[in-house]
Jmol script that loads the backbone (N, CA, C; Angstrom):
load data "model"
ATOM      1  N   UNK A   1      12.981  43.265  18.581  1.00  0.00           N
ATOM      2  CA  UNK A   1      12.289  44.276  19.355  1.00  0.00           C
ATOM      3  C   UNK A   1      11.053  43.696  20.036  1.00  0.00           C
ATOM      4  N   UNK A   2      10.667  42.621  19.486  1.00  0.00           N
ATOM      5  CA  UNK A   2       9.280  41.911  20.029  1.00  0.00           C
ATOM      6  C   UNK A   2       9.630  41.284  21.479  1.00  0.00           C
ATOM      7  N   UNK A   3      10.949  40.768  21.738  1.00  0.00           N
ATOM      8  CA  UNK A   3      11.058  40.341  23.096  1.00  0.00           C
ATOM      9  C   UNK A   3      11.275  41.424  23.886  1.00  0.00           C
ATOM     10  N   UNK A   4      11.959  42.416  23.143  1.00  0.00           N
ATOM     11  CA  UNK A   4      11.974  43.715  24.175  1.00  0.00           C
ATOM     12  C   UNK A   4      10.747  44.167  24.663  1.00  0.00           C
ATOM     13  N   UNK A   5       9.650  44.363  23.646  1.00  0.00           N
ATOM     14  CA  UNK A   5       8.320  44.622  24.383  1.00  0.00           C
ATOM     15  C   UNK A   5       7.469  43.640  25.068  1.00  0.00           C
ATOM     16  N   UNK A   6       7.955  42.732  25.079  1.00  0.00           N
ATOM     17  CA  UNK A   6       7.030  41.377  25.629  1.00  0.00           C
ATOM     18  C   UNK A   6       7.290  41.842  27.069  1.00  0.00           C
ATOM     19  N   UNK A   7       8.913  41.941  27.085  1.00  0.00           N
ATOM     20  CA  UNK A   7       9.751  41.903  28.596  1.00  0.00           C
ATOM     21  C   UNK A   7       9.087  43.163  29.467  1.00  0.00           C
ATOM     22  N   UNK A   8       8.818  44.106  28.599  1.00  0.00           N
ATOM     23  CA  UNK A   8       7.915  45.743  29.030  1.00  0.00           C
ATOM     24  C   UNK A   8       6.617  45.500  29.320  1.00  0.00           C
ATOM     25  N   UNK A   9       6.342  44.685  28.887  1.00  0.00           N
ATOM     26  CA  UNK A   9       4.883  44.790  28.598  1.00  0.00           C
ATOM     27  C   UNK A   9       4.183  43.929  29.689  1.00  0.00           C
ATOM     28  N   UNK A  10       5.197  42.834  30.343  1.00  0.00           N
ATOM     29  CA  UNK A  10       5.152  42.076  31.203  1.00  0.00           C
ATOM     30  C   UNK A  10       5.691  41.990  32.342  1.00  0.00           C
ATOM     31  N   UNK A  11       6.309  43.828  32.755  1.00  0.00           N
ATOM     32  CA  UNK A  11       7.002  43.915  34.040  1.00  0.00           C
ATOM     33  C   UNK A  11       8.659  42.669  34.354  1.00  0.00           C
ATOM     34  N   UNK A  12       8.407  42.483  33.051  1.00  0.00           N
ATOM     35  CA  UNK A  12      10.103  41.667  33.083  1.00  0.00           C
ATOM     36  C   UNK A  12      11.066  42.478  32.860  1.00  0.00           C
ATOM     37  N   UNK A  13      11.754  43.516  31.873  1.00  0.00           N
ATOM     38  CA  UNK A  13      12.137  44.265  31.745  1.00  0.00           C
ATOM     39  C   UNK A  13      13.163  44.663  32.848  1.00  0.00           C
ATOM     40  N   UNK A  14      14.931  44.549  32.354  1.00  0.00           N
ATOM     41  CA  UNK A  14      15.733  44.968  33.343  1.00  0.00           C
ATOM     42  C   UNK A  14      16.284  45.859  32.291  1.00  0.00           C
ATOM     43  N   UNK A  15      17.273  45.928  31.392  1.00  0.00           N
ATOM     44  CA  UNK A  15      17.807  46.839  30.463  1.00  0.00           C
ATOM     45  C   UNK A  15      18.127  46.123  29.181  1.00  0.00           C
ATOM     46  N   UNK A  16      18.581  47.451  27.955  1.00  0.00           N
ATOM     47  CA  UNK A  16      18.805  46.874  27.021  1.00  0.00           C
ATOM     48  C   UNK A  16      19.647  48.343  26.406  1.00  0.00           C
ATOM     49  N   UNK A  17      21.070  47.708  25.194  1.00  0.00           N
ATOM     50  CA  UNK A  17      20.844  49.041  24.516  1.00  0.00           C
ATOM     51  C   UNK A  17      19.863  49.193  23.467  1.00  0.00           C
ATOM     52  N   UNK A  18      19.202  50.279  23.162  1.00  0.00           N
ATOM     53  CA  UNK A  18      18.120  50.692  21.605  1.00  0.00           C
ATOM     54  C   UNK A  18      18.662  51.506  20.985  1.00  0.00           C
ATOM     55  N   UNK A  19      18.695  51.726  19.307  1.00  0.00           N
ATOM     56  CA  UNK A  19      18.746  52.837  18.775  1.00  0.00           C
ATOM     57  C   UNK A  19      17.857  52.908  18.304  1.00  0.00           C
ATOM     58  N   UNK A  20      17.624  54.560  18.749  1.00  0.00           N
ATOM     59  CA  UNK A  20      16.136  55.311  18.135  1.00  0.00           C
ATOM     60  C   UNK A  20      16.279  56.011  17.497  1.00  0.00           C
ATOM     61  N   UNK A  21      15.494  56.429  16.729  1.00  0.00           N
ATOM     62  CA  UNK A  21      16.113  57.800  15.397  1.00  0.00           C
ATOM     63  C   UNK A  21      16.431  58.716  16.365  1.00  0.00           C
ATOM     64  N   UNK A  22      17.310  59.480  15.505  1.00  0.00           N
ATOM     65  CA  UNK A  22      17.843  60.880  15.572  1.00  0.00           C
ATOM     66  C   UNK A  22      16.670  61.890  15.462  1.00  0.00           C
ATOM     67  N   UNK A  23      16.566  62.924  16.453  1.00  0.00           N
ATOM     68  CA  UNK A  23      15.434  64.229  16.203  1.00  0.00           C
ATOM     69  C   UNK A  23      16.159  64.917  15.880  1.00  0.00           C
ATOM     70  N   UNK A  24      17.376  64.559  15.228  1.00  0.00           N
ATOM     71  CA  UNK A  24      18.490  65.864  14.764  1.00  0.00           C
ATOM     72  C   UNK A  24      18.624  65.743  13.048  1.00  0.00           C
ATOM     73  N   UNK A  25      19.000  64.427  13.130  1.00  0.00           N
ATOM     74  CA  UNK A  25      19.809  64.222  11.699  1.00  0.00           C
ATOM     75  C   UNK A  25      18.740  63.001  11.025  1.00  0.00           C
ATOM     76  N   UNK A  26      18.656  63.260  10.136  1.00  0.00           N
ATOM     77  CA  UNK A  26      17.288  62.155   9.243  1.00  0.00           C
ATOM     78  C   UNK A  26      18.390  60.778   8.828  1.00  0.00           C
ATOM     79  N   UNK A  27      17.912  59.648   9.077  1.00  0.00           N
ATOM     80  CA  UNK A  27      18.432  58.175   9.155  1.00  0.00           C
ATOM     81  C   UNK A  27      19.786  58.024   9.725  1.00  0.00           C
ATOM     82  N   UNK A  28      19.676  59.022  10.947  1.00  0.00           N
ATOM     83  CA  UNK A  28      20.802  58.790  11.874  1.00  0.00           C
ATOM     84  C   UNK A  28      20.604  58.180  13.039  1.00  0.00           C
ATOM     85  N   UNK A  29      21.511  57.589  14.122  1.00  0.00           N
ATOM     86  CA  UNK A  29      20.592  56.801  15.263  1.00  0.00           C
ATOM     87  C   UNK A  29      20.921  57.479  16.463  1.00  0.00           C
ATOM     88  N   UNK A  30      20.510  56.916  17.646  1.00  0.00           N
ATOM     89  CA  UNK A  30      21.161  57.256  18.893  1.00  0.00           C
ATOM     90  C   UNK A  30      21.327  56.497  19.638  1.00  0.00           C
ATOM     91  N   UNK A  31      21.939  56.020  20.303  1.00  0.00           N
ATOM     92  CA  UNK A  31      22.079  54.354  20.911  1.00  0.00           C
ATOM     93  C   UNK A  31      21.953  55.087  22.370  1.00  0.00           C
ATOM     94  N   UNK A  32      21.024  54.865  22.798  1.00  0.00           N
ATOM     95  CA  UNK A  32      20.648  54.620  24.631  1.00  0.00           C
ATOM     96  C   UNK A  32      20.667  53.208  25.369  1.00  0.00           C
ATOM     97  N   UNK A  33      21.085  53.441  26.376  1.00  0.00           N
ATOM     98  CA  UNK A  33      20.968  52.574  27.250  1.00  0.00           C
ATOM     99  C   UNK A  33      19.996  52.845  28.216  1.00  0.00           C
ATOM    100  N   UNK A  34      18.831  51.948  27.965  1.00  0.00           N
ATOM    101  CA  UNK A  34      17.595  51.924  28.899  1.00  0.00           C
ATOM    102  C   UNK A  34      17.388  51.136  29.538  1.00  0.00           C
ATOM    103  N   UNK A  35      16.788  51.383  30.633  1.00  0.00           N
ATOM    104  CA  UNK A  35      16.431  50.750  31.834  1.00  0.00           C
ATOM    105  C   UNK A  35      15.497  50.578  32.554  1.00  0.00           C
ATOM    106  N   UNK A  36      14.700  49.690  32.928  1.00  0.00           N
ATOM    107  CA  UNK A  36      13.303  49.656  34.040  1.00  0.00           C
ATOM    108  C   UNK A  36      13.600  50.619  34.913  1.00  0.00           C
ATOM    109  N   UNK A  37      12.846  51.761  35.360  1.00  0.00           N
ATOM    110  CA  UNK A  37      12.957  52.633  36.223  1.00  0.00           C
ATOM    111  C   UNK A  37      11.279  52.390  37.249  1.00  0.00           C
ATOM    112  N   UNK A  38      11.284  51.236  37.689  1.00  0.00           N
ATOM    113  CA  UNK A  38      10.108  51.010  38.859  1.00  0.00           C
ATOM    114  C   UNK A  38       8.623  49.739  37.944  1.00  0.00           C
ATOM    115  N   UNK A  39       7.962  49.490  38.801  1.00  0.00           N
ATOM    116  CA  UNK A  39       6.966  48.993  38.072  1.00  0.00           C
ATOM    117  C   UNK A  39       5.932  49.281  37.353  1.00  0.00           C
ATOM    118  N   UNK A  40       5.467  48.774  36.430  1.00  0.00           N
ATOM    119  CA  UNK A  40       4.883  49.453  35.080  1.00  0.00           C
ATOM    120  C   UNK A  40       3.512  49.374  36.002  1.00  0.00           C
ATOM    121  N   UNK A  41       2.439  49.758  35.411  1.00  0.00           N
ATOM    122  CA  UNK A  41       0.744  50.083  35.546  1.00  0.00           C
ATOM    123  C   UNK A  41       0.141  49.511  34.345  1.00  0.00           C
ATOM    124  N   UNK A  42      -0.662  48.756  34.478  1.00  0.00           N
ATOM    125  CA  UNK A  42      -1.597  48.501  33.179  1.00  0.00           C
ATOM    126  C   UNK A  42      -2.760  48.322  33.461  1.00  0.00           C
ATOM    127  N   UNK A  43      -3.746  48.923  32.886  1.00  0.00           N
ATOM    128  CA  UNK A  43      -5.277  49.059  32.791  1.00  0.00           C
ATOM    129  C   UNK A  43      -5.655  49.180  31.734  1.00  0.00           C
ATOM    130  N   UNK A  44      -6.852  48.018  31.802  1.00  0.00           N
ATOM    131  CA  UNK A  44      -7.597  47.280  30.561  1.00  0.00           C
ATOM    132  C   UNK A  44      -9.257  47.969  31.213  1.00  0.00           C
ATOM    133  N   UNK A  45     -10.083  48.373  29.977  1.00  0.00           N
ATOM    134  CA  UNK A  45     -10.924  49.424  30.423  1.00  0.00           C
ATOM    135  C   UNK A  45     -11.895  48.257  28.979  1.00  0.00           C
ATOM    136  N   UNK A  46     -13.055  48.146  29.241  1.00  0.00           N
ATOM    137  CA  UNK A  46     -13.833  48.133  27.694  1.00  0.00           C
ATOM    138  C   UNK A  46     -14.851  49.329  27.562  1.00  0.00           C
ATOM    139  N   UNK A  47     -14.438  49.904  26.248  1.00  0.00           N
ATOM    140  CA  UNK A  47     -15.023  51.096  26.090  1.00  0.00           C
ATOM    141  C   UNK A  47     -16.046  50.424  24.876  1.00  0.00           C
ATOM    142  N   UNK A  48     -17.523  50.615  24.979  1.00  0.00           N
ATOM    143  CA  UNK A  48     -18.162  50.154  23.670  1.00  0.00           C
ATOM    144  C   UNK A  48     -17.832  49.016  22.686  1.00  0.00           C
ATOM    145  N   UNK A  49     -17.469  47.905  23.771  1.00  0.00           N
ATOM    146  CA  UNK A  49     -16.695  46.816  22.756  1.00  0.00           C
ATOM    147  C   UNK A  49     -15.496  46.185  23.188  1.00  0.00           C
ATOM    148  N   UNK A  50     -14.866  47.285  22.423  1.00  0.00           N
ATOM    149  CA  UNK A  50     -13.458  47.038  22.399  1.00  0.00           C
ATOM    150  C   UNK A  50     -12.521  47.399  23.664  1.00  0.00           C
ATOM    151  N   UNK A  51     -11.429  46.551  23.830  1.00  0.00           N
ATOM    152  CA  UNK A  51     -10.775  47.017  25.199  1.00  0.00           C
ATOM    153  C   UNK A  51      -9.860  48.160  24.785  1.00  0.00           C
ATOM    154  N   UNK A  52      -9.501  49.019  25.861  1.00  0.00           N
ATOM    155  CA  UNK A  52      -8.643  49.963  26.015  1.00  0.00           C
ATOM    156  C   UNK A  52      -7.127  49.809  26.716  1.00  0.00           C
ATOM    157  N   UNK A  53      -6.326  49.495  26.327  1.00  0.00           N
ATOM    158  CA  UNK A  53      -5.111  49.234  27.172  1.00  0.00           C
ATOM    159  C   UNK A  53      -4.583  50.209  27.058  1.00  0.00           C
ATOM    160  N   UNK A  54      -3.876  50.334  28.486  1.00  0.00           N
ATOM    161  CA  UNK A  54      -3.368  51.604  28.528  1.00  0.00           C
ATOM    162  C   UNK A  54      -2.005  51.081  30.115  1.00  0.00           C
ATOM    163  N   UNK A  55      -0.674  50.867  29.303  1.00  0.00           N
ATOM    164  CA  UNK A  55       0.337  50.800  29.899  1.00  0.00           C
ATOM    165  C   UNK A  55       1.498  51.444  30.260  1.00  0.00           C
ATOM    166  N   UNK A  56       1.187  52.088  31.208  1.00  0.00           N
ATOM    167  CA  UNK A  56       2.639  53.246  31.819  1.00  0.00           C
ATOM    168  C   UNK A  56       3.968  52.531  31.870  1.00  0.00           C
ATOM    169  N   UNK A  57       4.754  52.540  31.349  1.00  0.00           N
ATOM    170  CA  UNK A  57       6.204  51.639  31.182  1.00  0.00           C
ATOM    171  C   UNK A  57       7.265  52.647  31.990  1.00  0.00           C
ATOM    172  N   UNK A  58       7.597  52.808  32.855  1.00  0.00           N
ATOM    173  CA  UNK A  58       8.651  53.245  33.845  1.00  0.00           C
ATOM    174  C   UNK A  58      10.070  52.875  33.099  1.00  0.00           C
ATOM    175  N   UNK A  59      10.645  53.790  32.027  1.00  0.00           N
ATOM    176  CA  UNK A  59      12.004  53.827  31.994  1.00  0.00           C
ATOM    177  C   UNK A  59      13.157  55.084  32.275  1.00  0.00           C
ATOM    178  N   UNK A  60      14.382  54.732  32.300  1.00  0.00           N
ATOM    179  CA  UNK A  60      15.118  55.742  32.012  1.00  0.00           C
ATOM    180  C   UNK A  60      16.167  54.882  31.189  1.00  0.00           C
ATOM    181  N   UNK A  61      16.924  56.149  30.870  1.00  0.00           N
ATOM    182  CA  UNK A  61      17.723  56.147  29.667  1.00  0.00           C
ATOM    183  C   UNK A  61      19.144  56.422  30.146  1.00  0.00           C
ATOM    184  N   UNK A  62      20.335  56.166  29.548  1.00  0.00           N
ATOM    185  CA  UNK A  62      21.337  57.283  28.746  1.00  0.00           C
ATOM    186  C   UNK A  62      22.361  57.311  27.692  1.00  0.00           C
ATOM    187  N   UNK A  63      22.726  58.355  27.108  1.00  0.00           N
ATOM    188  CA  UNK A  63      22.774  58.045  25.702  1.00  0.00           C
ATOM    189  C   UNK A  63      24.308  57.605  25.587  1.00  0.00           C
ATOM    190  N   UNK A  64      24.366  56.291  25.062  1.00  0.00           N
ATOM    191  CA  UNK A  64      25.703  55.465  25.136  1.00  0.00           C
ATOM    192  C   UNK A  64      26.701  56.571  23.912  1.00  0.00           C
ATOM    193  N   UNK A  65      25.695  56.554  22.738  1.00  0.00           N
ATOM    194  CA  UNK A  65      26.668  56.991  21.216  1.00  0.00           C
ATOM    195  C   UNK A  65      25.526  57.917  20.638  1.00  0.00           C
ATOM    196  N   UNK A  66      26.218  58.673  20.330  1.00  0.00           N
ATOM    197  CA  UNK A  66      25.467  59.630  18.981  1.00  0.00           C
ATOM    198  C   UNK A  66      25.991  60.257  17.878  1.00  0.00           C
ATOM    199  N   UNK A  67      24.979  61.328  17.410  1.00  0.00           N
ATOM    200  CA  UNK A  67      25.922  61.930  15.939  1.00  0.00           C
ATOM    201  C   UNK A  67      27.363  62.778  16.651  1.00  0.00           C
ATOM    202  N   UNK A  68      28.146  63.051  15.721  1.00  0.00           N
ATOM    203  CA  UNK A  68      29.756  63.868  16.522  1.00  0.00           C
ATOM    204  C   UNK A  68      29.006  65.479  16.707  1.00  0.00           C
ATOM    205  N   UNK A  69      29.211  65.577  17.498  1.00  0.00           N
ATOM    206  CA  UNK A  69      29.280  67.473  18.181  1.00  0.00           C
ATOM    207  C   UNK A  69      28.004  67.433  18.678  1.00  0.00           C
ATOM    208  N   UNK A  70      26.982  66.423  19.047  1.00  0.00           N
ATOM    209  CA  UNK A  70      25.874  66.597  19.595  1.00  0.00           C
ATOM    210  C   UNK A  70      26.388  67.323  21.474  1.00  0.00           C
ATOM    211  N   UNK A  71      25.143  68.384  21.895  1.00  0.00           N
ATOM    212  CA  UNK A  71      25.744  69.130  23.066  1.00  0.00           C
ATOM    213  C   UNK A  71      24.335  68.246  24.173  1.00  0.00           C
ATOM    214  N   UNK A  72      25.267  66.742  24.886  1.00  0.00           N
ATOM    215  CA  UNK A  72      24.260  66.544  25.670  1.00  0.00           C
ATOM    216  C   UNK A  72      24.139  67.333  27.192  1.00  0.00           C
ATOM    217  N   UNK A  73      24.518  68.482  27.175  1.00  0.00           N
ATOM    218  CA  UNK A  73      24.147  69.037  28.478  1.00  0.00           C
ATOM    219  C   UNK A  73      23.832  70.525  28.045  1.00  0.00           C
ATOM    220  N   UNK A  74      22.856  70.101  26.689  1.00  0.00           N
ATOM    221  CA  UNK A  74      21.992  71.259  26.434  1.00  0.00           C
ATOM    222  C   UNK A  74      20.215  70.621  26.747  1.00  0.00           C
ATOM    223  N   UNK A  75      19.398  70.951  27.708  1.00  0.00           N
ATOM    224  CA  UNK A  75      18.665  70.361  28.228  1.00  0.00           C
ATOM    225  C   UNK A  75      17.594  69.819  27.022  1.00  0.00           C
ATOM    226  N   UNK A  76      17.214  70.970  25.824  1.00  0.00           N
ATOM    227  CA  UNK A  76      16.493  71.051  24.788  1.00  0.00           C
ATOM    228  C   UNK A  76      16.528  69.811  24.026  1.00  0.00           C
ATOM    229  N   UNK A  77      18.187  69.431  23.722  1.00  0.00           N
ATOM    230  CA  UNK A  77      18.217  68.048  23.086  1.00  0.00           C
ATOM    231  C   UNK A  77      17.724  66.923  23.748  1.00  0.00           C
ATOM    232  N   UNK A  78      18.257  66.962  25.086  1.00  0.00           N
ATOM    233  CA  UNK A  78      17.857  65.699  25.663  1.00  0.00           C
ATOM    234  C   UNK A  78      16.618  65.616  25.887  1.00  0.00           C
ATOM    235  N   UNK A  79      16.010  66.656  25.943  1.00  0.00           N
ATOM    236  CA  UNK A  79      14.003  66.557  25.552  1.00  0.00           C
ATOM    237  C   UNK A  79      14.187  65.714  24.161  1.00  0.00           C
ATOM    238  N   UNK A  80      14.569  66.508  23.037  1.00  0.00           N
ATOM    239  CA  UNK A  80      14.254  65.855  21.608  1.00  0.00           C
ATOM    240  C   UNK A  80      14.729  64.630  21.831  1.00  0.00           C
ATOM    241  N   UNK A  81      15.603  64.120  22.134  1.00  0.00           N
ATOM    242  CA  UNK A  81      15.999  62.831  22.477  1.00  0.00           C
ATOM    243  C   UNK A  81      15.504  62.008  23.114  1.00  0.00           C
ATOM    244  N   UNK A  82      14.190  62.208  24.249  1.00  0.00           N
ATOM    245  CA  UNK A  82      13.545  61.728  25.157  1.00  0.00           C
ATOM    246  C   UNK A  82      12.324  61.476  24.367  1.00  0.00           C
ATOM    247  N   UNK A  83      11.826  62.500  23.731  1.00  0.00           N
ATOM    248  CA  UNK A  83      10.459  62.233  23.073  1.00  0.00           C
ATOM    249  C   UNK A  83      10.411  61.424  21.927  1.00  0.00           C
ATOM    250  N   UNK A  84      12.167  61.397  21.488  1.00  0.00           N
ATOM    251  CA  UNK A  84      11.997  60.411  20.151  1.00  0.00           C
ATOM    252  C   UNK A  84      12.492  59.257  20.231  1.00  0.00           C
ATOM    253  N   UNK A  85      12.905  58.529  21.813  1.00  0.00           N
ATOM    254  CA  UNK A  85      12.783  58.198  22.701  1.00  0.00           C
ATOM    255  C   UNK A  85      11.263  56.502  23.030  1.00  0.00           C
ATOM    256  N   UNK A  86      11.025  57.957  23.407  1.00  0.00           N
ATOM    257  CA  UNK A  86       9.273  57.534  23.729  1.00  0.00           C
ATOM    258  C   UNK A  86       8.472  57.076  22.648  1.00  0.00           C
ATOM    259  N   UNK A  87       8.617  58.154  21.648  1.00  0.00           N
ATOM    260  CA  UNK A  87       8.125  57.666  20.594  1.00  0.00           C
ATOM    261  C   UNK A  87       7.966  56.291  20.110  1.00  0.00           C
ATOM    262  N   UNK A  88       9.277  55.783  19.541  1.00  0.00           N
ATOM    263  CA  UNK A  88       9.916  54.399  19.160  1.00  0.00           C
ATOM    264  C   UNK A  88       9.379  54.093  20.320  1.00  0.00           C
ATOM    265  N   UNK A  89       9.588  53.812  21.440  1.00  0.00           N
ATOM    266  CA  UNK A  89       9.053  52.534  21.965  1.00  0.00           C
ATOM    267  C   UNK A  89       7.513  52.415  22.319  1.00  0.00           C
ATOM    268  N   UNK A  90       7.187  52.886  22.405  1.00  0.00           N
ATOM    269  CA  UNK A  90       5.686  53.392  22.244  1.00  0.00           C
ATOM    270  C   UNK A  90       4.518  52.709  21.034  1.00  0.00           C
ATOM    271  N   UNK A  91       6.108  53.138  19.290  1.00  0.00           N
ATOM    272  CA  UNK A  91       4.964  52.628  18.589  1.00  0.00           C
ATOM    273  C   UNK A  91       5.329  51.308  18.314  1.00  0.00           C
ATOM    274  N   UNK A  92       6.346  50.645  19.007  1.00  0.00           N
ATOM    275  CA  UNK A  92       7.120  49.563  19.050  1.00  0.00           C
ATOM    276  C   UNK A  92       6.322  48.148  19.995  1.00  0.00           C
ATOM    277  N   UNK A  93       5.533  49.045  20.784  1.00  0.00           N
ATOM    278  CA  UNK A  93       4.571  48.025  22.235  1.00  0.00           C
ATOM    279  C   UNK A  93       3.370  48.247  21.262  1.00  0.00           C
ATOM    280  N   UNK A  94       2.760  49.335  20.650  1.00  0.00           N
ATOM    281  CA  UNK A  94       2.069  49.344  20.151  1.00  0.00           C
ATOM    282  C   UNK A  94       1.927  48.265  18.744  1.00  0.00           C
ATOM    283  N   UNK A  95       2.363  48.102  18.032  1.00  0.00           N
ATOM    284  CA  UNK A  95       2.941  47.425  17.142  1.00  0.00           C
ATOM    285  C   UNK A  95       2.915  45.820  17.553  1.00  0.00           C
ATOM    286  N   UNK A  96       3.360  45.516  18.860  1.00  0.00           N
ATOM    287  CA  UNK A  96       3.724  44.138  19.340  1.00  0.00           C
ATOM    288  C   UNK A  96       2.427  43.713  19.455  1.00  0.00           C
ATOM    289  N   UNK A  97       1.463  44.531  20.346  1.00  0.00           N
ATOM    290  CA  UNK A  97       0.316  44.488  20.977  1.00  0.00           C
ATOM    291  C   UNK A  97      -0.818  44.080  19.940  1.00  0.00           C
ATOM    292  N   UNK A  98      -0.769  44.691  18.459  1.00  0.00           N
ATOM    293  CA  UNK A  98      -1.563  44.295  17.917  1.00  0.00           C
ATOM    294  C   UNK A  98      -1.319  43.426  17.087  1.00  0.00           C
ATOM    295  N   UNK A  99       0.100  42.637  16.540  1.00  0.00           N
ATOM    296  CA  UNK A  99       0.531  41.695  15.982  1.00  0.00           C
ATOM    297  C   UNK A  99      -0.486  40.734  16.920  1.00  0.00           C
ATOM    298  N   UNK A 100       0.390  40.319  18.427  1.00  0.00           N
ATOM    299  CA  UNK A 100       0.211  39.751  19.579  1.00  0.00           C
ATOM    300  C   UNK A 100      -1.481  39.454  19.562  1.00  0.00           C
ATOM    301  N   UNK A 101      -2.223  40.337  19.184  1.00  0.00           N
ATOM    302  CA  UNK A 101      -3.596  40.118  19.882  1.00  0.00           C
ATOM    303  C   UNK A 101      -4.786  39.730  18.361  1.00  0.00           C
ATOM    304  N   UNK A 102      -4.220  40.552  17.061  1.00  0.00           N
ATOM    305  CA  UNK A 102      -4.878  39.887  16.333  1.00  0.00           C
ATOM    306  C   UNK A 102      -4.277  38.951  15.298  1.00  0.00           C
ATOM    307  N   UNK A 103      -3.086  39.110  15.151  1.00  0.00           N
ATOM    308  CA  UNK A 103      -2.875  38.204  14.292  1.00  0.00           C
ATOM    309  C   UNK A 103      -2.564  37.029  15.156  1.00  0.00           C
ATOM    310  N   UNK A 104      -1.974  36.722  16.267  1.00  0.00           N
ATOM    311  CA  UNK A 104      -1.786  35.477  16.978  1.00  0.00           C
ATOM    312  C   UNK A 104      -2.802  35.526  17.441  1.00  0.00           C
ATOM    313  N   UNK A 105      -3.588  35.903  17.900  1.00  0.00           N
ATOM    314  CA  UNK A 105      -4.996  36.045  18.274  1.00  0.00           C
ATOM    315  C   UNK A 105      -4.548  35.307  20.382  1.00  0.00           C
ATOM    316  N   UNK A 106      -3.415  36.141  20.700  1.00  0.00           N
ATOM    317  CA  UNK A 106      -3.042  35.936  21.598  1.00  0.00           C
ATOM    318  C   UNK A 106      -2.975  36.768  23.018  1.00  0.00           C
ATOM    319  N   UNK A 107      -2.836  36.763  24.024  1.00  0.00           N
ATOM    320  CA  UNK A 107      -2.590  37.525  25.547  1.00  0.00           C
ATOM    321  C   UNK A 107      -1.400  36.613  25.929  1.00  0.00           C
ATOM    322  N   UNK A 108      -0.440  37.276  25.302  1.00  0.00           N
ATOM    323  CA  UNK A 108       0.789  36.656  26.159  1.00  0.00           C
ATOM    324  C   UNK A 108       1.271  37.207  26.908  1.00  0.00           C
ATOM    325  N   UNK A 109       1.267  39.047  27.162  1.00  0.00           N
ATOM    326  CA  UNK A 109       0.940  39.531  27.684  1.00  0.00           C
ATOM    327  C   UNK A 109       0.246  39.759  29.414  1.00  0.00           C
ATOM    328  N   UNK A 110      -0.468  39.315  29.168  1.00  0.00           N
ATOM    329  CA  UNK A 110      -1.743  38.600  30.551  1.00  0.00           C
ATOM    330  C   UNK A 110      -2.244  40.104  30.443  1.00  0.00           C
ATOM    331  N   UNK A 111      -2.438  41.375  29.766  1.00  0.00           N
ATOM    332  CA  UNK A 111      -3.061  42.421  29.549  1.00  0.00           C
ATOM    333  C   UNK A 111      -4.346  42.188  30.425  1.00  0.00           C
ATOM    334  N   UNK A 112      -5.343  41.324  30.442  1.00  0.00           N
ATOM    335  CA  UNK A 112      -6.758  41.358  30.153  1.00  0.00           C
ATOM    336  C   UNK A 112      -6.742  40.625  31.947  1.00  0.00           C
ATOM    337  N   UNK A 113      -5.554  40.359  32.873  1.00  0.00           N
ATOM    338  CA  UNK A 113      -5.893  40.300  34.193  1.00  0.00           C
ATOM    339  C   UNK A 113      -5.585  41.832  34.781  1.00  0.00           C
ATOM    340  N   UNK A 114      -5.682  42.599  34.396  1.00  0.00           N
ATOM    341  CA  UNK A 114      -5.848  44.156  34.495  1.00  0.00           C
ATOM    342  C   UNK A 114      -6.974  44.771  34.143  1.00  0.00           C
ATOM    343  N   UNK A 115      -8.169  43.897  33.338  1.00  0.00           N
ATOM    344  CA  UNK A 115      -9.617  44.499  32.751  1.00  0.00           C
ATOM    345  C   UNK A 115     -10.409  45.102  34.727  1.00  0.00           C
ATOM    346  N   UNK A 116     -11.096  46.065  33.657  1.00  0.00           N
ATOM    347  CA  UNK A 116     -12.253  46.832  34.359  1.00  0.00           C
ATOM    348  C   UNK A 116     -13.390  47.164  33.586  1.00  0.00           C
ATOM    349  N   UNK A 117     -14.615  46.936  34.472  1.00  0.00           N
ATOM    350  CA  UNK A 117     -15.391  47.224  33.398  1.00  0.00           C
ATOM    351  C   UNK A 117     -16.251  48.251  33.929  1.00  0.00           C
TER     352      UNK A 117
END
end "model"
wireframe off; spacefill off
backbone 0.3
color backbone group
């Protein structure tokens, strides 16, 4: 998952499949097929110190496999599915970002040619 967010995180990003949990069924998955949907935004801000990153990741999705009798052209799911979705990858860049920055004590990234002060 770490090259997946490197590839996001660095406007490399063409597709991949993911499974993300289920917002239906507890330790069930959902296998999407996601995709770069345009170029990402990143802004590096220092607030009192510390920097603020803050990266808009442009994807879309669609859902390759799921649990049996799921109704994907009930709009409600594919929200729950979107937000849990987002979620996972979210705390997944999040996650990379701070491995990446304090324990490698790294910008591989290039995050910080996006700073403002």
């Amino acid at each position: 998952m770490d090259s997946i967010c490197h590839l996001m995180c660095s406007n490399k990003f063409k597709s991949t499949t993911l499974s993300v949990p289920s917002p239906f069924m507890q330790n069930q998955i959902i296998d999407l097929h996601v995709q770069s949907n345009g170029t990402n935004k990143t802004q590096v801000s220092i607030i009192n110190g510390p920097p603020y990153i803050n990266i808009e990741v442009n994807l879309k999705a669609s859902v390759e496999s799921s649990e049996f009798g799921l109704d994907l052209s009930n709009n409600e799911n594919l929200q729950l599915i979107g937000d849990s979705a987002s979620s996972f990858i979210k705390n997944n860049i999040l996650d990379y970002l701070y491995k990446t920055s304090k324990d490698l004590h790294s910008d591989i990234c290039r995050v910080w040619e996006s700073i403002s002060y």
